[in-house]
C-alpha positions as a Python dict, from the first residue, in 0.01 Angstrom:
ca = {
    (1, 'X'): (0, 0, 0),
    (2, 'X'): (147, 350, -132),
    (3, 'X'): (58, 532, 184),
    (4, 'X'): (91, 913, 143),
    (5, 'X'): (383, 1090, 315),
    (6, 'X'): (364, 1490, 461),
    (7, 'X'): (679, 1537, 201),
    (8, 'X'): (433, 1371, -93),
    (9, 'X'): (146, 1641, 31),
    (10, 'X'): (413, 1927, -29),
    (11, 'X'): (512, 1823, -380),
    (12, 'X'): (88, 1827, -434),
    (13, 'X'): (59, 2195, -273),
    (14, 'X'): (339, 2285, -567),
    (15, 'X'): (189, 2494, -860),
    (16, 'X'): (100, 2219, -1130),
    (17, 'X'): (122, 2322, -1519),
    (18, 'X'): (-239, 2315, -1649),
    (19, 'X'): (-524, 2145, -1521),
    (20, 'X'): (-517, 1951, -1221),
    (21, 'X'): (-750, 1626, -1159),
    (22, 'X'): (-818, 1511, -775),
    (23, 'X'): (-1019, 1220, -741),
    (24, 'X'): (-1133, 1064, -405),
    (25, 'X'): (-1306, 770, -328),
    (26, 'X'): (-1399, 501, -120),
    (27, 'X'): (-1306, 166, -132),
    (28, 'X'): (-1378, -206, 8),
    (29, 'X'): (-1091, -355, 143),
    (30, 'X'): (-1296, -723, 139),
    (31, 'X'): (-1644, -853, 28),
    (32, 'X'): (-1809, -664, -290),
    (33, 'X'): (-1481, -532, -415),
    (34, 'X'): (-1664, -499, -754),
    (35, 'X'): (-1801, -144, -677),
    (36, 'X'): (-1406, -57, -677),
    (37, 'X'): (-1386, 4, -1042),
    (38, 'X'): (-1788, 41, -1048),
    (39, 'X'): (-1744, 368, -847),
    (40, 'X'): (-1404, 508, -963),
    (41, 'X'): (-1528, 531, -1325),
    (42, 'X'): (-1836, 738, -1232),
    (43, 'X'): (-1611, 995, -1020),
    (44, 'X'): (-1353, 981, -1363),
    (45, 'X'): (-1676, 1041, -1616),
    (46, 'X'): (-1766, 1382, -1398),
    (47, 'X'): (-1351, 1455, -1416),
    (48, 'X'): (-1401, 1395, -1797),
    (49, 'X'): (-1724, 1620, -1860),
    (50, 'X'): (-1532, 1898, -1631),
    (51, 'X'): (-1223, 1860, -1856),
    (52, 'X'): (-1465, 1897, -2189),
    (53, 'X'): (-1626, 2220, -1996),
    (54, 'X'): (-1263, 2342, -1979),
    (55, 'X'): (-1187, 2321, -2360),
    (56, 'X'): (-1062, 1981, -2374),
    (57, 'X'): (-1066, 1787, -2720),
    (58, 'X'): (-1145, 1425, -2749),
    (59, 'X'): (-744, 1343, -2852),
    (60, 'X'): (-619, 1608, -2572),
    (61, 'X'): (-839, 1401, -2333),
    (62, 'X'): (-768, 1073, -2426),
    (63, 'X'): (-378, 1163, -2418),
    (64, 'X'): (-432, 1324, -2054),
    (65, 'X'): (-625, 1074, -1890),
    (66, 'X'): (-378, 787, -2012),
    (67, 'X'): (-224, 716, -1694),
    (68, 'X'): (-514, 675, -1519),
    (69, 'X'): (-698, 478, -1756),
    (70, 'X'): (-387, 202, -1803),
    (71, 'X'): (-407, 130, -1399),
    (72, 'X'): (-791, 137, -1421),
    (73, 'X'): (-825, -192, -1625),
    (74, 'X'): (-576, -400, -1347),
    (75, 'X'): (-861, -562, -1185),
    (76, 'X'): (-615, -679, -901),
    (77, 'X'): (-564, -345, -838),
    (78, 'X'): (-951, -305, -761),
    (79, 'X'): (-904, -635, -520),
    (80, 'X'): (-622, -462, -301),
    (81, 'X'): (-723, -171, -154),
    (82, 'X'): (-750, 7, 150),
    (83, 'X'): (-1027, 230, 285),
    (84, 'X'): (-1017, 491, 18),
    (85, 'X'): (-844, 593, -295),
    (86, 'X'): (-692, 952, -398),
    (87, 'X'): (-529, 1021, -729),
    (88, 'X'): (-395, 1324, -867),
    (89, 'X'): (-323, 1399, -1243),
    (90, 'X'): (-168, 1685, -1404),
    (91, 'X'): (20, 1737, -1747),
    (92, 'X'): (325, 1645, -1550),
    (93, 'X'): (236, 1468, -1261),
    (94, 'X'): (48, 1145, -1162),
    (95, 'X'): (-10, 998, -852),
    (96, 'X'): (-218, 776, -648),
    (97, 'X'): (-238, 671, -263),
    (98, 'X'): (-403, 386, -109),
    (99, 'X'): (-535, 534, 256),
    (100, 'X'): (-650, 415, 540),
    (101, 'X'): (-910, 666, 553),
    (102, 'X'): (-1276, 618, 385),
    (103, 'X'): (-1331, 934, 193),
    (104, 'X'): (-1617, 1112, 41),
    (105, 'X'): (-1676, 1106, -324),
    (106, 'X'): (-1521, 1364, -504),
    (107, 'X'): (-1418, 1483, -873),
    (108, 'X'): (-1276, 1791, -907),
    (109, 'X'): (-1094, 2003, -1177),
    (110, 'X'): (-890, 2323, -1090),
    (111, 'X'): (-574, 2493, -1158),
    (112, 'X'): (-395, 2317, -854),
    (113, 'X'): (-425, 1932, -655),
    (114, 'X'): (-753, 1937, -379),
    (115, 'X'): (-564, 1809, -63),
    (116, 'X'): (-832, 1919, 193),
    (117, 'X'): (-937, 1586, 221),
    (118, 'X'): (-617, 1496, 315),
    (119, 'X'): (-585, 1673, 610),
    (120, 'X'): (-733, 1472, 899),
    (121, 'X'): (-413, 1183, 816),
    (122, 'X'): (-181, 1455, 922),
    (123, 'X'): (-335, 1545, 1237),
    (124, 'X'): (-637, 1463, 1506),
    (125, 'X'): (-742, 1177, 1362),
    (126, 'X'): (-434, 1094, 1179),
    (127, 'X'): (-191, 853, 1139),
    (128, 'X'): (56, 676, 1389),
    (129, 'X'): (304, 390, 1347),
    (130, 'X'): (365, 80, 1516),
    (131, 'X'): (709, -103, 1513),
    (132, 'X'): (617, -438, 1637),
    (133, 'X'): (950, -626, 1743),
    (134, 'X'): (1060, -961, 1785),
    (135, 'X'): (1354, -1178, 1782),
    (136, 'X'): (1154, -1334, 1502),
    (137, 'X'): (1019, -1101, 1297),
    (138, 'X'): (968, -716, 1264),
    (139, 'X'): (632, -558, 1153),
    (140, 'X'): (543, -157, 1067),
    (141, 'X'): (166, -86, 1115),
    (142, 'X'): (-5, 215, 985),
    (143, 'X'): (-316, 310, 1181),
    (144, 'X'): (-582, 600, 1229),
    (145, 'X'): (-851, 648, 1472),
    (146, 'X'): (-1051, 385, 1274),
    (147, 'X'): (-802, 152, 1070),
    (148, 'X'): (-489, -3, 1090),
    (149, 'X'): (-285, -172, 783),
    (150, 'X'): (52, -333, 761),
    (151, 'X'): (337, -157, 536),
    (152, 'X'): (567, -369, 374),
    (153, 'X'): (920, -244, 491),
    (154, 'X'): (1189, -265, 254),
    (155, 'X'): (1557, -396, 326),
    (156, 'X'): (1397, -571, 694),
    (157, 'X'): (1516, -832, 779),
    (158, 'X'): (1310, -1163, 840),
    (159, 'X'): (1445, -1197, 1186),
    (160, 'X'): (1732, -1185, 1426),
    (161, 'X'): (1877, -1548, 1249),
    (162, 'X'): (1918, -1372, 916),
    (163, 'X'): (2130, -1088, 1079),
    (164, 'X'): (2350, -1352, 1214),
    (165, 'X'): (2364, -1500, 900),
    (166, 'X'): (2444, -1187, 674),
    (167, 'X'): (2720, -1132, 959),
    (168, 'X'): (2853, -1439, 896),
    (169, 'X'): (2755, -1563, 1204),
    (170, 'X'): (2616, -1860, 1139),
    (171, 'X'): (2798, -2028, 1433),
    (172, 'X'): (2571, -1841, 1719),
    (173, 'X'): (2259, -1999, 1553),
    (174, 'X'): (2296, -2214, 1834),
    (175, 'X'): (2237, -2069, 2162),
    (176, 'X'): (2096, -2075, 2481),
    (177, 'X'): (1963, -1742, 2604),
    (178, 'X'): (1944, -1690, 2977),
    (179, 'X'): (1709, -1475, 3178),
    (180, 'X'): (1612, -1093, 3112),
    (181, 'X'): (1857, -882, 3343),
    (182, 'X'): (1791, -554, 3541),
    (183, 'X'): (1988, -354, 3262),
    (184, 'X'): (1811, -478, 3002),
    (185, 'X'): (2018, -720, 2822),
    (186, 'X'): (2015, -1086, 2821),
    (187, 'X'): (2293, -1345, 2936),
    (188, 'X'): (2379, -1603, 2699),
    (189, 'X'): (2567, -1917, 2665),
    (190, 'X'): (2696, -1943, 2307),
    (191, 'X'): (2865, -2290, 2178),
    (192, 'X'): (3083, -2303, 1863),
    (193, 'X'): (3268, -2041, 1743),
    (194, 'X'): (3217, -1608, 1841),
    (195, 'X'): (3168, -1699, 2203),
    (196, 'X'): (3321, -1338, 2207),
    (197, 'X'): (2951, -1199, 2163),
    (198, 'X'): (2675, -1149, 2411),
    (199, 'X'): (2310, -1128, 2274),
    (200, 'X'): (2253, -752, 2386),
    (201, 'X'): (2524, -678, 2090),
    (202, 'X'): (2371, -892, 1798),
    (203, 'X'): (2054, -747, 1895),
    (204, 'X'): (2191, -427, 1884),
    (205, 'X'): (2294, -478, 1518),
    (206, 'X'): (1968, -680, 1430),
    (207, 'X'): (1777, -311, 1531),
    (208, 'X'): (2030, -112, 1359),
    (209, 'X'): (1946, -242, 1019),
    (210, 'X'): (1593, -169, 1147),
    (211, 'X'): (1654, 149, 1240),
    (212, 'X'): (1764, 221, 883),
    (213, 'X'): (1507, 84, 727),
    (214, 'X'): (1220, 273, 923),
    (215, 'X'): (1446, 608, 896),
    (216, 'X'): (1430, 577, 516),
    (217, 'X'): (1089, 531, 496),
    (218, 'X'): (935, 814, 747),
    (219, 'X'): (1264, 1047, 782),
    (220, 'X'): (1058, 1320, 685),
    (221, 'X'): (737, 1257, 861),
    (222, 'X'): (639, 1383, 1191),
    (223, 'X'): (394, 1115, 1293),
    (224, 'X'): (384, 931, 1657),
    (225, 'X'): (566, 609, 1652),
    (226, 'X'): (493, 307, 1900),
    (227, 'X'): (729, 50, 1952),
    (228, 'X'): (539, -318, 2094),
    (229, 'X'): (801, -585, 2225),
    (230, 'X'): (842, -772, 2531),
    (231, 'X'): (977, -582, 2773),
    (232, 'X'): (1369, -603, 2763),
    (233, 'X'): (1421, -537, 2380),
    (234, 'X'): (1242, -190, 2427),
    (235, 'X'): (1559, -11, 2585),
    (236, 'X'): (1774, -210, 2373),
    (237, 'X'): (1597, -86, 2025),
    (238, 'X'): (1555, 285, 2180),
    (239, 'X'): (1927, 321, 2200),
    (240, 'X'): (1964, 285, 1805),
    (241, 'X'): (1683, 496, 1698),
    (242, 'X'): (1698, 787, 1502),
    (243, 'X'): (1334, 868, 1434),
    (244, 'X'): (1244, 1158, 1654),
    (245, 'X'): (901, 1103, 1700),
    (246, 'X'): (971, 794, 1917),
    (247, 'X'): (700, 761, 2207),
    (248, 'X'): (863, 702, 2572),
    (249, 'X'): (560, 464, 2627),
    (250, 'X'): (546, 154, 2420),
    (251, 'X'): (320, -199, 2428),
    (252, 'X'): (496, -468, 2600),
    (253, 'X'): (472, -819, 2521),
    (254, 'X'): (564, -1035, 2267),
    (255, 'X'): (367, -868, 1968),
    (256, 'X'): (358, -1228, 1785),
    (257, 'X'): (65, -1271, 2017),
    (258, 'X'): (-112, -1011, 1940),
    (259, 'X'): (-341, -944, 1647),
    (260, 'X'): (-312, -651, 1459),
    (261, 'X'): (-637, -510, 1564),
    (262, 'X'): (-534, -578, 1918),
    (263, 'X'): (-172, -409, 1834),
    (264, 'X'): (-407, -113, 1684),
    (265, 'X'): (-668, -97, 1988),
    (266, 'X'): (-358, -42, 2271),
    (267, 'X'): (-163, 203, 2064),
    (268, 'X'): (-437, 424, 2009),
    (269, 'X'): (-531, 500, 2424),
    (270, 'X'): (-167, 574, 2382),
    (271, 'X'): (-139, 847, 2096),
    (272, 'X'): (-437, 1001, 2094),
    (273, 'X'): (-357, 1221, 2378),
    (274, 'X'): (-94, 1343, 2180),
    (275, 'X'): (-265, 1396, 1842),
    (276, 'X'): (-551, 1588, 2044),
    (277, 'X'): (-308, 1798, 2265),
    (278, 'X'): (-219, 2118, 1999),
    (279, 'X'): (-577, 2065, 1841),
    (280, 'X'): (-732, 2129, 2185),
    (281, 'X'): (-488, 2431, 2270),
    (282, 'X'): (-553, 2608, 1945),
    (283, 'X'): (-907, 2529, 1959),
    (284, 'X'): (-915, 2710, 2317),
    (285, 'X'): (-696, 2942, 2201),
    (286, 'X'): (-913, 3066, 1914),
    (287, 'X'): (-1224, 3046, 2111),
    (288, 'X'): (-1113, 3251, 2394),
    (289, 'X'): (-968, 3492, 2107),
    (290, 'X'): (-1373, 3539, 1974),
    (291, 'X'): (-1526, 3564, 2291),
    (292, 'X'): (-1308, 3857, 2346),
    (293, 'X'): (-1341, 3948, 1988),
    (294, 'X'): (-967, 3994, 1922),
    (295, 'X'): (-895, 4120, 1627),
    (296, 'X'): (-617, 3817, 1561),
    (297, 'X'): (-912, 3585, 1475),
    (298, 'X'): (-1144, 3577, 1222),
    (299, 'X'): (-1439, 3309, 1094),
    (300, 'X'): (-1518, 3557, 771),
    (301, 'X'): (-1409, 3366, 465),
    (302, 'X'): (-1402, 3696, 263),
    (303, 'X'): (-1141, 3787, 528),
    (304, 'X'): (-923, 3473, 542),
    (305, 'X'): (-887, 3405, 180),
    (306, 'X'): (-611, 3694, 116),
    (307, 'X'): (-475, 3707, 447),
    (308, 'X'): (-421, 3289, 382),
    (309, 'X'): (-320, 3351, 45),
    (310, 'X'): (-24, 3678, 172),
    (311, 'X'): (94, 3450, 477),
    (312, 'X'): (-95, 3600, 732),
    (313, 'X'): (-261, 3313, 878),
    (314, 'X'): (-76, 3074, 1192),
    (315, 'X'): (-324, 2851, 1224),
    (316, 'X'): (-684, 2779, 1022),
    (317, 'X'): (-988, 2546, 1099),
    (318, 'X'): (-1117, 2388, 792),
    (319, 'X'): (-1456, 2171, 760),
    (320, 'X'): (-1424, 1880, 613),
    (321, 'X'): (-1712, 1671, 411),
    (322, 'X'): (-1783, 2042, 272),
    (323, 'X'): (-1706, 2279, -4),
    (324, 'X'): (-1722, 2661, -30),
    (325, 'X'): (-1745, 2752, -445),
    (326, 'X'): (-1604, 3029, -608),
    (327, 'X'): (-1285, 3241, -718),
    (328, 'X'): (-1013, 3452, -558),
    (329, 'X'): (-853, 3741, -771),
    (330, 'X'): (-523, 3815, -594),
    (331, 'X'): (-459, 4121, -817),
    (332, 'X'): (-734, 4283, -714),
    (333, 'X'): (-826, 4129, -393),
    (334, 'X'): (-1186, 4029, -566),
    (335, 'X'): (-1407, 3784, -411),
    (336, 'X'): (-1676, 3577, -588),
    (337, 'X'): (-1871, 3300, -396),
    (338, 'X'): (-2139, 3088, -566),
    (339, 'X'): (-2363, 2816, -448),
    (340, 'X'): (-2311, 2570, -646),
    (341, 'X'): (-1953, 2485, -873),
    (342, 'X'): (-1923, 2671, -1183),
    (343, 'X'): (-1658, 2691, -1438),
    (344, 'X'): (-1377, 2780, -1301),
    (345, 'X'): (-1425, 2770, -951),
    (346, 'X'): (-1266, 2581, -675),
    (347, 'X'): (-1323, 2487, -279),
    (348, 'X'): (-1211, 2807, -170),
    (349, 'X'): (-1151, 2586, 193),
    (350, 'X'): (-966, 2411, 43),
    (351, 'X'): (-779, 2712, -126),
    (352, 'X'): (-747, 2870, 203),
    (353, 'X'): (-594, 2530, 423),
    (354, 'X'): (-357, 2494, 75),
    (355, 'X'): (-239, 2836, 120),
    (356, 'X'): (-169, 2805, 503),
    (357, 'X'): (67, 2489, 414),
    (358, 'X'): (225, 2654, 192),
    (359, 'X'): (326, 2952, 437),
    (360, 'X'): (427, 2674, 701),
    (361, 'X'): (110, 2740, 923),
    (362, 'X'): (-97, 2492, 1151),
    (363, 'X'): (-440, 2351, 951),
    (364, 'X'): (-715, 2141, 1133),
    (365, 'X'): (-980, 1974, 936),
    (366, 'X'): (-1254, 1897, 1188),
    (367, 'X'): (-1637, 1825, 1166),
    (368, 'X'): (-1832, 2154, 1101),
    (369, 'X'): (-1982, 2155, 1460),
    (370, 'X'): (-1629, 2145, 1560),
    (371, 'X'): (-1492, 2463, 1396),
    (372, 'X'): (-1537, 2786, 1630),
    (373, 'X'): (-1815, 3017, 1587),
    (374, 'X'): (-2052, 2800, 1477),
    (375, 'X'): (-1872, 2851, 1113),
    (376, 'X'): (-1740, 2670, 826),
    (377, 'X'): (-1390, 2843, 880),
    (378, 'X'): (-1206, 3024, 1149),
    (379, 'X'): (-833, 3121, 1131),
    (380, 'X'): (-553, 3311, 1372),
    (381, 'X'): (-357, 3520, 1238),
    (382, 'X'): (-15, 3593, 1318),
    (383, 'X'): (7, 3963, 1260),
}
């Protein structure tokens, strides 16, 4: 499963040449995956009638909607999938995720990618990892408040015999491992050859190649990691990782025994204190901020489009499940706001949350009943 990184949301907030196509929908992991293709078609047929609106030809269209329509004919792709589907084309660019997160239906056409569906994977109800360790074997689970999946790791090893194999090794195969001590390492009786090594080391080596595995694949990301192992390989694995965004607390026991749903059910009462924490304070924040009516806050969309689009804006609370239609005219500052989506519009919430990314502010995309002052948007400015 492709799942989609914070760095892969940055290349999508870049300006695209042309038209941009963002299609979301969701998917059946097991049972009637049939509707897969069923209901991706009908979302690409609106995509294609918007493109004809726009001026497309029958050749031009055919020639832009290529990559799409090559992948749309795998049907094993349609039998492997998570809980919903994004892709995004452009003249230049093409790209589709596999999420754990069920979207809403959604075609849409504009001059850049719609990511405001995105949002809730990158914080609230987001996403969190799960390094489940063993002697054995080593597992990396991607969950979110409501799903959970299993990423397949490159360069892993299968378990800590293959280490001692690729270290040439082979001679410690045979051991007898002792008793868990008070530091944290294990005693160990070793027959053959390289009685010179004590288990805490080979461990220590079996993690490292872990370590750089994981640190390859979410070196950029910013997302809560929980480690589940029995209890003495936790201190052992902590002292070789380089990923940041280690938790102190982890799952202990041996994770072989535990399902993944179980692994997914004990890591969330751990993370989602976390995830909640800065969504709570700026949520307090802004709502003190209007109760006062401080001029740093604002829920007027006519006010937060330019100040999101001039890098005014610290943090902004975005509906999701919602869109806002119309245009924003930088040059002039002009406003136009319609009902329903016309030529040429575009979710001007989403406009506003892709702005804020792009000036390295804080975006929360929360329920509607959920954003402050009973509005669709509200937003803190910085100055």
């Amino acid at each position: 499963m492709n799942i989609i990184t914070r760095e892969d949301i940055q290349n999508l907030l870049k300006k695209q040449e042309g038209i941009c196509v963002s299609l979301y929908a969701p998917m059946e992991k097991s049972g009637d995956t049939q509707q897969n293709p069923i209901r991706f078609k009908n979302l690409l047929s609106i995509a294609e009638k918007h493109l004809i609106d726009q001026g497309f030809r029958e050749n031009e269209l055919k020639d832009f909607l290529s990559p799409i329509k090559k992948f749309q004919q795998d049907s094993l792709f349609w039998e492997h999938q998570s809980d919903g589907l994004a892709v995004f084309l452009s003249k230049n660019c093409f790209h589709y995720y596999r999420q754990p997160y069920r979207f809403k239906e959604l075609a849409l056409v504009a001059d850049h990618f719609h990511i405001k569906p995105l949002l809730p994977l990158l914080v609230g109800d987001g996403r969190f990892f799960i390094l489940a360790i063993s002697q054995n074997s080593i597992k990396l689970i991607q969950g979110t408040r409501y799903s959970v999946n299993e990423i397949d790791l490159e360069g892993v090893p299968e378990g800590l015999a293959s280490v001692i194999r690729q270290e040439g090794m082979e001679k410690l195969l045979q051991f007898h491992t002792g008793t868990p001590t008070t530091r944290g390492d294990r005693s160990a009786i070793f027959f053959g050859h390289g009685a010179g090594y004590n288990t805490k080391e080979i461990i220590q080596r079996y993690f490292q190649i872990v370590n750089k595995s994981l640190h390859d694949y979410i070196r950029n990301e910013k997302i809560p990691l929980v480690l589940a192992s029995v209890d003495y390989l936790l201190p052992i694995y902590r002292e070789v990782n380089t990923y940041p965004y280690l938790l102190e607390e982890g799952i202990e026991g041996n994770p072989e025994n535990l399902t993944k749903d179980k692994l997914h059910e004990k890591a969330w009462k751990i993370v989602e204190p976390i995830f909640y924490k800065a969504q709570r304070e700026a949520l307090e924040k802004c709502e003190a901020y209007l109760q006062k009516a401080d001029k740093t806050v604002s829920i007027n969309i006519e006010d937060i489009i330019p100040a999101a689009y001039h890098g005014r804006i610290d943090t902004l609370f975005v509906a999701i499940g919602i869109e806002k239609w119309g245009r924003f005219d930088p040059d002039n500052n002009q406003i136009i706001i319609h009902e329903k989506n016309e030529l040429g519009d575009t979710d001007l919430l989403d406009f506003c949350a892709n702005q804020v990314l792009r000036h390295s502010g804080s975006v929360f995309a929360l329920k509607t009943d959920a954003i402050p002052g009973n509005s669709i948007i509200a937003a803190i400015y910085r100055y």
